[in-house]
Every structure is written in structure tokens, then in C-alpha cells.
N, C-alpha and C positions, 0 to 999 in steps of 0.2 A: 664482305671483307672490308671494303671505306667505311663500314657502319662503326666496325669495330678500331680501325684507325682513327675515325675521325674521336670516337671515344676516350682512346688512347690520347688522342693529342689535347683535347679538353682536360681531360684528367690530370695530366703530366705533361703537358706543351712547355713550361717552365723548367723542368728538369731533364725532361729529354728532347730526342728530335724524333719524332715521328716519321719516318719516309715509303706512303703507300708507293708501290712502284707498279708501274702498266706493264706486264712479261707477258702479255697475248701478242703486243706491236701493235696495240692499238689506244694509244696515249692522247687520242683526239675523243674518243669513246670515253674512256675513262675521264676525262677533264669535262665533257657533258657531263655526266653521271653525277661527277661533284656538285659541279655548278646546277644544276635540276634540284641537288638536295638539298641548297645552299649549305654545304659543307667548309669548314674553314682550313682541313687540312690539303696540304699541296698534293697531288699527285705528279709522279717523275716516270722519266723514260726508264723502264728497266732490261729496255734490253743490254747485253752482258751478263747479268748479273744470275742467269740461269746454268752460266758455262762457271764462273767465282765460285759459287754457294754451293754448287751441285743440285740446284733445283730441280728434284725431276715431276713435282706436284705440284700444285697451290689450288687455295690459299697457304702460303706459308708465313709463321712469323720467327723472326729473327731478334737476337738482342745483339747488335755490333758495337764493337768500342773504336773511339777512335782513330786507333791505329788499321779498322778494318776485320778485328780478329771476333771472331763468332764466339760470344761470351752464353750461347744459350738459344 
């Protein structure tokens, strides 16, 4: 899933924002993981965002618009 974020954010870092987020609650895991693959996208805390989205899998992806609203 960072493989394909971090792809995303090369690809389109200037037109979107790319936001992998860590929904296990282990966002210290994940931040190794990046930095091991010297990756350049950020990984973020996601916890919440499983009770928001109705996450009940992952990997998942999202296309959110600014106001928050799930365009996709």
C-alpha cells in the first residue's frame, strides 16, 4: 500500500495531497517502513478515520475533497 502512495504522490504530489495513513495504531511501524524505503511520502496517524470513512478493510483508497466529503 506506501508502494502505491508513495507512486501516487510522485506522480501527482503537485496536484494532490497524497495522505497514507497508519489504521493498525502503529504509526512508529509505518514511519520505519517509509524511511527503510527511503520513501518521500508522509505517513499520518489514522486513527479515527476507521469510525469517519466506515473503514471496515484495508488497504483502502480514498479520493476526499476538501471539505472532507468522499468524492470516490
Amino acid at each position: 500500500t506506501l508502494t502505491v502512495c508513495e507512486a501516487l504522490h510522485r506522480r501527482y504530489g503537485g496536484k494532490v495531497t497524497v495522505v497514507p495513513l497508519a489504521l493498525g495504531g502503529d504509526l512508529l511501524a509505518a514511519s520505519k517502513q517509509r524511511a527503510e524505503l527511503k520513501y518521500g511520502v508522509p505517513v499520518f496517524d489514522g486513527s479515527g478515520v476507521k469510525e469517519k470513512y466506515a473503514v471496515r478493510s484495508y488497504p483502502q483508497f480514498f479520493v476526499v475533497d476538501p471539505d472532507g466529503g468522499v468524492r470516490w
